[in-house]
C-alpha positions in Angstrom: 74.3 65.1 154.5 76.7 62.8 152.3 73.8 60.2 152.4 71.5 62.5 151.3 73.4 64.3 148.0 74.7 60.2 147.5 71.0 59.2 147.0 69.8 62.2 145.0 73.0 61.1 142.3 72.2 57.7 142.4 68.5 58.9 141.8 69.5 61.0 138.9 71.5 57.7 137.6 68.2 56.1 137.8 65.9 58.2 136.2 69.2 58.0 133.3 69.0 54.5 133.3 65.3 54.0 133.2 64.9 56.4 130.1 67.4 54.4 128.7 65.3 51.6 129.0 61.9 52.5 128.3 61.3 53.4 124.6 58.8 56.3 125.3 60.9 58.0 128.1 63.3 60.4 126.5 65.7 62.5 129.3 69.0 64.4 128.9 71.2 64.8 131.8 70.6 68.4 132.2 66.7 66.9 132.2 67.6 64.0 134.7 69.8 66.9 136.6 66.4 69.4 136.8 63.8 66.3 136.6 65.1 64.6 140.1 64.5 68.4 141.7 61.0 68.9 140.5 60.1 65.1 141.1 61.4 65.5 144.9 59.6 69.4 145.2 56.5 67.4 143.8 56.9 64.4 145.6 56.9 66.7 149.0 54.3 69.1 148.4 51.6 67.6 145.9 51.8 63.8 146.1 50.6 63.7 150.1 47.5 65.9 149.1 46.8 63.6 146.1 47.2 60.5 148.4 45.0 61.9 151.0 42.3 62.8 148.6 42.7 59.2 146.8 42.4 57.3 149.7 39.3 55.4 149.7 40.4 54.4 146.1 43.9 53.4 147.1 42.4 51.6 150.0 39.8 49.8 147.5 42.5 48.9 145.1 44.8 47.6 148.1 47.5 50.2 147.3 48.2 49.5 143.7 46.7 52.9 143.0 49.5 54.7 144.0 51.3 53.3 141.2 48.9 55.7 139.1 49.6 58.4 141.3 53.3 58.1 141.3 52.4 58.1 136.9 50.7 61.0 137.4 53.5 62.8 139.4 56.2 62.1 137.3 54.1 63.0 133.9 53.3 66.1 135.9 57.5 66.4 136.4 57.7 66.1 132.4 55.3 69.1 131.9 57.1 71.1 133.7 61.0 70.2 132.7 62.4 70.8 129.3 64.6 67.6 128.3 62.3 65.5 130.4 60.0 63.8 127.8 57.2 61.0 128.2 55.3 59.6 125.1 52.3 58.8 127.5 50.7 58.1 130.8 51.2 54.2 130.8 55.4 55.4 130.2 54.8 57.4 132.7 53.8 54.8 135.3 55.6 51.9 133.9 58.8 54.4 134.3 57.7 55.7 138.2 57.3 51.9 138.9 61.0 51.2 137.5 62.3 54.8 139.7 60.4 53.6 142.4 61.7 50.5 143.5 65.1 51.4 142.5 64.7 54.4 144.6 63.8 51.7 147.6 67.0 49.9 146.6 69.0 52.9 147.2 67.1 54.2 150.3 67.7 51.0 151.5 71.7 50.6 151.3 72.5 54.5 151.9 71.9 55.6 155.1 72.4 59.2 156.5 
């Protein structure tokens, strides 16, 4: 359980750190804090169906289409949470690319 709440932190620092960096990404804590929920609930629920229904695309394009997808998921997680603002779609993607593979860092080094 201890890995689990360590990763969803360090995810939260992430999402911080990424809006820090990317101009059109604007996120307060409370907004990291409520954004890493919804982008987990999301992730669970919506993103497999998406995949699934994307597939001959994602297939086509070798995979790199899930970079939109992962976009699409985390612009979806800024409709939805107040204090967890994208300027546009490319922010969007160019940020879930950034949360991404940090997110494979840290699911990498912390185990359960």
């Amino acid at each position: 359980m201890s890995g689990c709440l360590t990763r969803w932190l360090l995810n939260i620092l992430v999402i911080i750190l990424t809006a820090s960096l990317l101009q059109g990404f604007n996120v307060t804590y409370a907004g990291a804090f409520f954004g890493s929920i919804v982008l987990g609930i999301i992730n669970a629920f919506i993103r497999p169906i998406i995949l699934l229904l994307t597939l001959p695309l994602n297939i086509l394009t070798l995979g790199l289409f899930t970079l939109i997808i992962n976009g699409l998921m985390l612009w979806l997680t800024s409709t939805v949470v107040r204090g967890f603002d994208l300027s546009g779609f490319w922010t969007a993607v160019l940020a879930a690319l950034i949360i991404s593979l940090c997110s494979a860092i840290i699911n990498y080094f912390v185990r359960d």
